[in-house]
C-alpha positions in Angstrom: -103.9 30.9 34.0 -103.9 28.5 31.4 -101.9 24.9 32.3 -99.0 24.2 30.2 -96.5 22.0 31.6 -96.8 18.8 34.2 -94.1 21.4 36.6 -97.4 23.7 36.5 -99.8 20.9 37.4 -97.5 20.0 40.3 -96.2 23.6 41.6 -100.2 24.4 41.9 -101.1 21.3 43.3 -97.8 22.2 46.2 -99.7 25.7 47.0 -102.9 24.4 47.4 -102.1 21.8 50.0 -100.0 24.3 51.8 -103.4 27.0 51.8 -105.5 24.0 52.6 -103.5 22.8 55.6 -103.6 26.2 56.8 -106.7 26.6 56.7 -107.2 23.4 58.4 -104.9 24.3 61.1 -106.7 27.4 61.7 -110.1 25.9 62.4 -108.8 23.3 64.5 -107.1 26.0 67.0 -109.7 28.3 67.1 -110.6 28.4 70.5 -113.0 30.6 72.4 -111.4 33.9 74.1 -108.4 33.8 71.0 -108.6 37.3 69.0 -108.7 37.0 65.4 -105.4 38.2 65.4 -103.5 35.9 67.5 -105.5 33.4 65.2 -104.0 34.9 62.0 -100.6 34.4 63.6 -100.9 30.6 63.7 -101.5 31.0 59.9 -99.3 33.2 58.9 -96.6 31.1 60.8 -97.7 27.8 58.8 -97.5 29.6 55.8 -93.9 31.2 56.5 -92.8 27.7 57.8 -93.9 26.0 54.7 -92.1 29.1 52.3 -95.2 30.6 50.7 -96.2 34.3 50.9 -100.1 35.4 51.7 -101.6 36.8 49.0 -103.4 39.5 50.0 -100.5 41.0 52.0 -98.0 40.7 49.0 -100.6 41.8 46.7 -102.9 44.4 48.5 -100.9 45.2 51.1 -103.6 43.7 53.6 -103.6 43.9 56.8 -102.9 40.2 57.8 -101.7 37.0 56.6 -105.7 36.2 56.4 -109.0 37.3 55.9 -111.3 36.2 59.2 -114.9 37.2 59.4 -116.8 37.0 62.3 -120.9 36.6 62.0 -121.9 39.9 60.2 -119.0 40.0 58.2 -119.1 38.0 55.7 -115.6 38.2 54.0 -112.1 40.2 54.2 -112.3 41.1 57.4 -108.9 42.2 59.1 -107.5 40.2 62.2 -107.4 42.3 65.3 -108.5 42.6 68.6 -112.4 41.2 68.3 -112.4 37.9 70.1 -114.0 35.0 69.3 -117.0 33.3 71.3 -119.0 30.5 71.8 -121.8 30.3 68.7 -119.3 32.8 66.6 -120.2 31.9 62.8 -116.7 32.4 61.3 -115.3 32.6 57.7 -111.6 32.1 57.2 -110.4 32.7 53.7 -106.4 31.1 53.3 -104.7 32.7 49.8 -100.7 32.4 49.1 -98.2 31.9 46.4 -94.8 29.8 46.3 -92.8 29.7 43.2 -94.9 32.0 41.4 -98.1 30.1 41.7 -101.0 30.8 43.6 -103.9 29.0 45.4 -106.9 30.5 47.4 -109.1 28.8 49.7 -112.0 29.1 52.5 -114.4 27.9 54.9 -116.8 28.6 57.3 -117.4 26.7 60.6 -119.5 27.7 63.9 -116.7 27.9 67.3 -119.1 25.7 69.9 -122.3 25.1 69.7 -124.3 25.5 66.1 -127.6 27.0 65.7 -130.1 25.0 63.4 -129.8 27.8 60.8 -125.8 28.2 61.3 -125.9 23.9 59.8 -128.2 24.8 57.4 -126.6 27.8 55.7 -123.0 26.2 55.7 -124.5 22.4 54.6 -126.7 24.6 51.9 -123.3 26.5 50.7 -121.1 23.2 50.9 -123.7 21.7 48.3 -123.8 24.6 46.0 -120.0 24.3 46.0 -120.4 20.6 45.3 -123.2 21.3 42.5 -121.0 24.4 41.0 -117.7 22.1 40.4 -119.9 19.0 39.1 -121.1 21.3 35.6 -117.6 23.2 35.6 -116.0 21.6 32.5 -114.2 22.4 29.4 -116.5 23.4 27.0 -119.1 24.3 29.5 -121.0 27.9 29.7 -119.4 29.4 32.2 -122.6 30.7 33.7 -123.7 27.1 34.6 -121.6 27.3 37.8 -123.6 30.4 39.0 -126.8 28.4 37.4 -126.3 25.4 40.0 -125.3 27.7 42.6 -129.1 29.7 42.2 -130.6 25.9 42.2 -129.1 25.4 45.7 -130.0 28.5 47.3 -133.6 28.5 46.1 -133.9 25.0 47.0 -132.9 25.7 51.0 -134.8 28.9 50.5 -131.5 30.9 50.9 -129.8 34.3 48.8 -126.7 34.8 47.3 -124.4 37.4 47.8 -124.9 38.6 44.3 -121.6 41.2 44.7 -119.3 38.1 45.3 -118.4 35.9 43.2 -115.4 33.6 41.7 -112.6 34.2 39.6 -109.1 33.0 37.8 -106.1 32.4 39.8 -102.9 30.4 39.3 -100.0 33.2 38.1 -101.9 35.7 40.7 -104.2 35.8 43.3 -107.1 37.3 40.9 -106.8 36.8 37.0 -108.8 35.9 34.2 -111.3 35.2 34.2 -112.9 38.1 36.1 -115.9 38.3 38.6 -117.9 34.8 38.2 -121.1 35.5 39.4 -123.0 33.3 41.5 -125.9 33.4 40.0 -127.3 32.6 36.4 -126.1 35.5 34.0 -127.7 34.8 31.0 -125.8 37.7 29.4 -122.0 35.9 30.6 -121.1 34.5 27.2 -118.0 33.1 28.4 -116.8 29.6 28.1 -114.6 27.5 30.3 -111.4 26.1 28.8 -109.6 22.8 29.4 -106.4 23.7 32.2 -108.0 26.9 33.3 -107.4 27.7 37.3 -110.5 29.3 38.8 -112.0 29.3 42.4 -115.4 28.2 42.9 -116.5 30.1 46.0 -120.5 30.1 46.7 -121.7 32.8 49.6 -125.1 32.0 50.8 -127.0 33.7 53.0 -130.4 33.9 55.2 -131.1 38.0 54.6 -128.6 39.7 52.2 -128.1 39.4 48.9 -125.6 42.3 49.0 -122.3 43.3 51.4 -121.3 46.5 51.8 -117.9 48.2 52.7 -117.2 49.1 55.9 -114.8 51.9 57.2 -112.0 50.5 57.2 -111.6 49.6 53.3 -111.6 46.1 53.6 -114.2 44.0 55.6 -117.1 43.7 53.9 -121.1 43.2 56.2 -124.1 41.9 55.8 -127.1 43.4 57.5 -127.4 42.8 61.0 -128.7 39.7 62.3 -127.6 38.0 58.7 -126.1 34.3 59.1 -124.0 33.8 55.7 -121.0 31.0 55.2 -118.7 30.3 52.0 -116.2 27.3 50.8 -114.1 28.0 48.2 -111.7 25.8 46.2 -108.6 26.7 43.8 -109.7 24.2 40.8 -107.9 23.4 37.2 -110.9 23.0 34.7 -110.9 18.9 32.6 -112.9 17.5 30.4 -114.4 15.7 33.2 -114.5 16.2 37.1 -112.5 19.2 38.0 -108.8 18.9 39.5 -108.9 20.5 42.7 -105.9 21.4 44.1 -106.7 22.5 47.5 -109.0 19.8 48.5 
């Protein structure tokens, strides 16, 4: 999606506080002995209450309102019955649309007490976020946000999950343009245009640099023993600093 109007500025800017609260909410309940499911719930309640529609449900047909990922599953994975427990590294990834606009956002966040590598992963991939949006400008090679995102990880001696990356969003939950990788592409060509709506949404890790599918279609693992976090933001693309819209 390409900005057009002021209505289009706002309308985003609407959705992405309503994903962002949710997400929000969802962290702050999380509470040790809750299944992932009955955590889903409080989101998908926040998100009915407010009048937006998950996007993966209404898009995929996915199983939940959310995608909540417990330590070695890194993203998608379906609510249900696992509950959560003290140390749990968990990813929560909040997407919806109201008025025919969409937003998409995601964090991760230790339930209890962190390890020293749980900070250092999720401080590592906060930062690559951080470093992705600060070169993510009109006129920019579009490969410079997976070129700051490489800088980060090598720097805290981390990988990336190479087979996750960005992408457009705005009209739908994944448009134009297509996979951003998170790492420098030196064959992308692309360029970044002034009111384009992407996500920036880093996934570093301690062992994988690759997820794989599991059975059920959807959630998607690292190998065991893996400690992996991602942040993501729904963003339209200036001439200058970014405009996020679900900070």
């Amino acid at each position: 999606m390409t900005i057009e109007t002021k209505e289009d500025i706002e309308k985003l800017k609407v959705i992405g506080k309503i994903v962002a609260d949710a997400l929000k909410l969802m962290m702050s309940e999380a509470k040790v002995g809750m299944t992932t499911k009955e955590l889903d719930d409080i989101g998908a309640k926040y998100l009915v209450d407010h009048g937006a529609n998950s996007a993966p449900l209404i898009t995929y047909k996915f199983p939940g309102a959310t995608c909540i990922s417990v330590n070695e599953e890194i993203a998608h994975g379906i609510p249900g019955e696992r509950a959560l427990k003290d140390g749990d590294i968990i990813n929560i990834d909040v997407s919806a649309e109201k008025d025919g606009y969409f937003a998409d956002t995601g964090g991760s966040f230790v339930l209890g007490q962190s390890t020293a590598d749980q900070k250092r992963v999720m401080k590592a991939t906060r930062e690559a976020l951080n470093a992705a949006m600060e070169v993510a400008r009109a006129g920019a090679p579009l490969n410079l946000i997976g070129k700051a995102i490489e800088k980060v990880a090598r720097k805290h001696k981390l990988k990336i999950i190479e087979n996750l990356g960005s992408h457009g969003v705005g009209r739908a939950l994944h448009e134009e343009p297509g996979f951003i990788a998170s790492y420098y592409d030196p064959d992308d060509h692309r360029t970044l245009h002034e009111g384009q709506v992407i996500t920036i949404e880093p996934f570093l890790s301690t062992k994988s640099n690759w997820v794989e599918e599991s059975n059920d279609g959807w959630t998607l693992y690292c190998e065991e023993g893996n400690i992996a976090a991602q942040y993501e933001h729904t963003m339209i693309i200036t001439k200058h600093r970014p405009l996020i819209v679900t900070a």
